[in-house]
N, C-alpha and C positions, 0 to 999 in steps of 0.2 A: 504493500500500500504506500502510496507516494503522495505527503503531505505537503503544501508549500505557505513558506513564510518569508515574511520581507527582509529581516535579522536573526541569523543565526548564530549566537556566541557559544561555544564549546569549552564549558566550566565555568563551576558556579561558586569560584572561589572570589577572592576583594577585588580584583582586577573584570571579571565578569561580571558581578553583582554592581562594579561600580558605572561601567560600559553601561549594563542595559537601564538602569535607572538614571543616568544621564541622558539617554536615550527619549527615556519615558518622559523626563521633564520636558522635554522639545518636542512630544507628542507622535513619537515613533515608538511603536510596536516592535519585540523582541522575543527570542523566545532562546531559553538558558539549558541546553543538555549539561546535564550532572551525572557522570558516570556511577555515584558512589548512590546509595539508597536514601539519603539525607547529604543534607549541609556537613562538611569537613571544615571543621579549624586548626587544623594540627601547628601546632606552635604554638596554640597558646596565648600567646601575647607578641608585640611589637612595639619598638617604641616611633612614637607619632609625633612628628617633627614638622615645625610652621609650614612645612611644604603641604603636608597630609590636610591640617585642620583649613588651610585654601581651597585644596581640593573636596574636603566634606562639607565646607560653606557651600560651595559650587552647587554642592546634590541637596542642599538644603535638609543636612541631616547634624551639622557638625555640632550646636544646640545642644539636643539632645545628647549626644555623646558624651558631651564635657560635663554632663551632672554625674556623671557615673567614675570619671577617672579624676585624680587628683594631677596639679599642675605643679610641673618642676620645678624644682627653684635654681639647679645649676648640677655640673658635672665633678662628681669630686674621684678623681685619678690616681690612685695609691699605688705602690708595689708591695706584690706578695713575696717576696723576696727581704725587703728590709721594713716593711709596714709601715715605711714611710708617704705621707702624700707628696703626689710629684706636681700634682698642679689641682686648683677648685676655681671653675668656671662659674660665673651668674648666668642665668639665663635673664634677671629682671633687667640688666644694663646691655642687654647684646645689641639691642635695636634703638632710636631712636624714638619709635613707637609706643612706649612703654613693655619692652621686653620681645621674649622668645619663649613660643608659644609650643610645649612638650610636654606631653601623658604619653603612660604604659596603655598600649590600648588590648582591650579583651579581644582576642580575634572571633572568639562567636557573638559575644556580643555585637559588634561590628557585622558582621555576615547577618544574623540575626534581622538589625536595625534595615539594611539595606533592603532583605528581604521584604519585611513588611512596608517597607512603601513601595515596594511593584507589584503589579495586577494579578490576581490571582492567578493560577496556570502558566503565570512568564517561564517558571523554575519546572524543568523536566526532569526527574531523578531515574537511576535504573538507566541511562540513556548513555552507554559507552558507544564514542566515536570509533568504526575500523578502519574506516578510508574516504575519500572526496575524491571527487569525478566531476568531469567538464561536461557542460549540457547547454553548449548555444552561450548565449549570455547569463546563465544562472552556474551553481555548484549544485552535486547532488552528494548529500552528507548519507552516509550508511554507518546502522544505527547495528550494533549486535545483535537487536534484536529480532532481525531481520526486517526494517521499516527504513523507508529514505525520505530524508525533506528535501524537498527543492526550495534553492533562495536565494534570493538576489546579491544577500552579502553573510561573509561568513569570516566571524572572528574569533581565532583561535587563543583562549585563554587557557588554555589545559595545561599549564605547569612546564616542569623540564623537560618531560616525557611528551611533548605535545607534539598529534599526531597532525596538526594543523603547519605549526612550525618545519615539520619533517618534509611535505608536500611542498612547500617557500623551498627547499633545498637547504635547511639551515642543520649542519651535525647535530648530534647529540651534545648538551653542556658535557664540560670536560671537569671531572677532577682534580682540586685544587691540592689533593695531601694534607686535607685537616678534615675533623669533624667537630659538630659540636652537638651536647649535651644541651637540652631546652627543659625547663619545669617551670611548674604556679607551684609553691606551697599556698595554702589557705588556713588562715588563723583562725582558729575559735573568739579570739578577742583582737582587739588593736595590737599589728606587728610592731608596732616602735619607732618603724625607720620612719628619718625623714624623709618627705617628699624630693627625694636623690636621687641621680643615676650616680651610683658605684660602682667603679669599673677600678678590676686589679691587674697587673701584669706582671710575667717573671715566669721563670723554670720553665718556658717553652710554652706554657696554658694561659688564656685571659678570661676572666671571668666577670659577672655585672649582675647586679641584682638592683631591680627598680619597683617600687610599690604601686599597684593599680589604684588602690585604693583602703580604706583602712581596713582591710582581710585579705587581701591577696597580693603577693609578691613574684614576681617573675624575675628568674632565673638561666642564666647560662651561663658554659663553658665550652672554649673552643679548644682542642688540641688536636697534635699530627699521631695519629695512631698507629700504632705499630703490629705487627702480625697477632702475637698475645693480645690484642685486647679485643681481640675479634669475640668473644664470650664477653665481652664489659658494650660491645655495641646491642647485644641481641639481650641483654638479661638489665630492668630495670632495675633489679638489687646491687650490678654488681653494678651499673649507673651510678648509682648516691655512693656507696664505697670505692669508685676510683674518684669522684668530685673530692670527698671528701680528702683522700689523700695527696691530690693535688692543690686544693688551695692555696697553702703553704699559710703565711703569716696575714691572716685577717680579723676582723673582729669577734668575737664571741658571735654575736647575735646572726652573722652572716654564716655562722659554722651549724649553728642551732636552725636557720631557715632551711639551709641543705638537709639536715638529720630530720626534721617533722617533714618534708616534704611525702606524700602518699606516693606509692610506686605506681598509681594509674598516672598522677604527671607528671611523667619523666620520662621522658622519649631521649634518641639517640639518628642523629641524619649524617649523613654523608657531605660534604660543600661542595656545589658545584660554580663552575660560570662558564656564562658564554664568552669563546675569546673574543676581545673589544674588536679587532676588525673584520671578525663576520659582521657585526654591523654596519660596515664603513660600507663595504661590495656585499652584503647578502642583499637578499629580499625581503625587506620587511613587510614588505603589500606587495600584492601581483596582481592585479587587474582587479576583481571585487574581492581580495583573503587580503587579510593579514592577521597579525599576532601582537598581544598583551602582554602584559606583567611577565612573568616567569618565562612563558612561552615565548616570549622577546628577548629581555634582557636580564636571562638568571644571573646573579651576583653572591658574592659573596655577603654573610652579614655582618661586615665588620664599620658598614656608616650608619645602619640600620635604616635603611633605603629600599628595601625591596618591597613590601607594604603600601609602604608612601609613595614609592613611584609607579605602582601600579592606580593606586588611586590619581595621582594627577595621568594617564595614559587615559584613563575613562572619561573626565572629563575633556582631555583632547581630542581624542578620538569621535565621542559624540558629538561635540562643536562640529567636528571638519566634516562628519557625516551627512548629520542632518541636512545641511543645507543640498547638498545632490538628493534627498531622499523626499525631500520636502515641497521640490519644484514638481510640481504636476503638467503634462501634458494636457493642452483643452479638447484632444481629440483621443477616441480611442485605442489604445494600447497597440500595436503593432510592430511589425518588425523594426523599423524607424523610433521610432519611441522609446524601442527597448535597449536599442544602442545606442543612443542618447542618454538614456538614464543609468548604461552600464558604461562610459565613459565618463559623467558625474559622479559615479562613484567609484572610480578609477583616480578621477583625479583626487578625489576628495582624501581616499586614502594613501595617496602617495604625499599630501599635505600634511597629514597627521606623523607618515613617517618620516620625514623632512625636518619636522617639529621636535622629534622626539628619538632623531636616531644620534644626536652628541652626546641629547642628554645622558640616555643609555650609556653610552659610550666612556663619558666621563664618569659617572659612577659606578660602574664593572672598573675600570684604570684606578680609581684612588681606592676605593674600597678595598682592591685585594690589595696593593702597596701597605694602606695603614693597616691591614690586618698580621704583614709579613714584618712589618715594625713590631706592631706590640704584643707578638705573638714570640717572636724571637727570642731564644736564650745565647745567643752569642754576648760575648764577654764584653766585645765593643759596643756592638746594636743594645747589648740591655745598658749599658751608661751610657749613651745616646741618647733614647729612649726616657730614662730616668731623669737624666740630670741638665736635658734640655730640649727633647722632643715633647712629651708629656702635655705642655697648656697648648702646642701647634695642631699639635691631633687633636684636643677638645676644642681647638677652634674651628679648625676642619671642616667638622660635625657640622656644625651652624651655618659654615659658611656655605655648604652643599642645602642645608636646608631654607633656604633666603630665596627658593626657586620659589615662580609664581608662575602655573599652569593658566591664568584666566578664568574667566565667568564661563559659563555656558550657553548666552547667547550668540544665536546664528547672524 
């Protein structure tokens, strides 16, 4: 049976969710295949940097979100090595504006939020993609379940593994030789911490723990794993017992969030990225496809950018769309017509990625660089690092986040 629809986005993760309800607000119809049986949040949390809360003003969701996560007050950069702080950032003095605008965001929460302001039925779940097919001027997307939609634009959100991305001609993300460790502990009462991003560095591992709000604390650690710890990737027990024996010198209370943490949250991923000059010569649009967030530009999470950039990619991407999608013919639909409205939206999407393929670009390049800084145990790069990289990298951060995606009118 061959359905057809005008927007087809492939995953219904923040980068999808945030596409088709940017979409929705400009009064385009969408419709979201989710391969998994429900909504997936795997991570947990992210941290949401001035860039993100531009981009959730845009979808007119950002409001509400900020009742729920507490705002940063600044970056404080210690080493676990000699427990000294190397540098503490404000966020209140960064801008002009009255400050620098960062919360730990819940990522179901978020999925969540998104969801319920789009149209009942936008979200298809059970809906794994196997392949796309050329049909005139439409795609025809084939569903596992044996059912295909025909549609006039077809955007691939599906993560690293995106089978939308693969069709563009774009490899597989490459392995970077780290992983990292991701958890929420949940307190019964008030965790303590300040409204802080804590970030530790030293003995080859970096770690950060930043509070959502006054019960929950989001946690990681990044390291390069070695053959032995291939049993510490797969078993969340031995998860919190290799954290914990790598921390090295931090506070009590940071040793104590590791140790309560529930072994349901505490995962273990592998780091991938796309290398920066596929984007320079890939494809990121090919006549009506192209590719979102991960499925774009997988990164490293060492700016804590990949969230955020997928969120400002939706609102770009629907700006540049709508307008091809928007312009109606006063006559009926025919061959003429159809190739008119399939080079509108041709071009519309080679504007989005025009828009958005430095930006990618630059944040895959600095990302892995500061992650190879303050991940590093060499003798030089950790007093480097310590004793005057430290407040460059937490300025960094900010300075990557000062990006402004725009409003969302056409």
């Amino acid at each position: 049976m061959e359905m057809v629809e005008e927007v087809v986005i492939v995953g219904a993760g923040i980068g999808g969710l945030a596409t088709s309800l940017g979409l929705h607000r400009l009064g385009i119809r969408s419709l979201v295949l989710e391969s998994s049986a429900s909504l997936r949040a795997t991570g947990f949390a992210f941290t949401t940097w001035a860039n993100a809360w531009r981009a959730l003003d845009a979808l007119g969701i950002g409001d509400s979100l900020r009742q729920h996560h507490h705002q940063m007050l600044g970056i404080v950069a210690a080493s676990s090595s000699t427990k000294l702080v190397m540098a503490e950032t404000s966020f209140k003095t960064e801008e002009a504006n009255g400050g620098h605008e960062v919360r730990c965001m819940k990522r179901k929460m978020l999925l969540e939020t998104l969801e319920k302001e789009l149209p009942h039925g936008t979200i298809r779940c059970s809906s794994k993609v196997i392949s796309v097919e050329d049909s005139g001027y439409f795609k025809l997307v084939h569903i596992a379940d044996g059912s295909v939609i025909k549609t006039k634009v077809l955007i691939g959100c599906d993560g690293v593994n995106s089978v939308v991305a693969q069709w563009l001609g774009f490899k597989k993300p490459a392995f970077v030789g780290r992983s990292a460790i991701r958890a929420q502990a949940i307190y019964k009462g008030n965790h303590g911490f300040e409204p802080k991003f804590y970030q530790f560095s030293g003995n080859g591992v970096r770690s950060g723990f930043l509070p959502s709000d006054d019960d929950v604390v989001y946690w990681f650690l990044t390291f390069t794993p070695s053959s032995k710890d291939k049993e510490v990737e797969e078993n969340p027990a031995k998860m919190k017992e290799f954290v914990l024996s790598k921390l090295g010198k931090v506070p009590d209370q940071v040793k104590t969030t590791v140790e309560m943490t529930e072994l349901d949250n505490i995962m273990c991923s592998s780091l991938r990225l796309r290398h920066p000059w596929e984007l320079l010569w890939g494809h990121v649009s090919k006549g009506n496809v192209c590719v979102v967030g991960d499925a774009f530009h997988p990164m490293t999470p060492d700016l804590g950018q990949g969230g955020c950039s997928a969120l400002e990619d939706g609102v770009t991407l629907a700006r540049c769309l709508a307008k091809a999608l928007l312009e109606k013919p006063n006559v009926e639909p025919n061959e003429n017509t159809e190739k008119e409205e399939y080079k509108r939206i041709e071009m519309g999407l080679k504007k989005f990625a025009k828009e958005r393929r430095w930006r990618g670009f630059d944040l895959i390049t600095t990302g892995y660089m500061v992650g190879l800084i303050q991940q590093s145990d060499g003798v030089v790069m950790s007093f480097l690092r310590d004793k005057m990289l430290a407040p460059f990298l937490a300025s960094l951060l900010l300075k990557k986040a000062k990006f402004d995606c725009g409003k969302l009118s056409v």
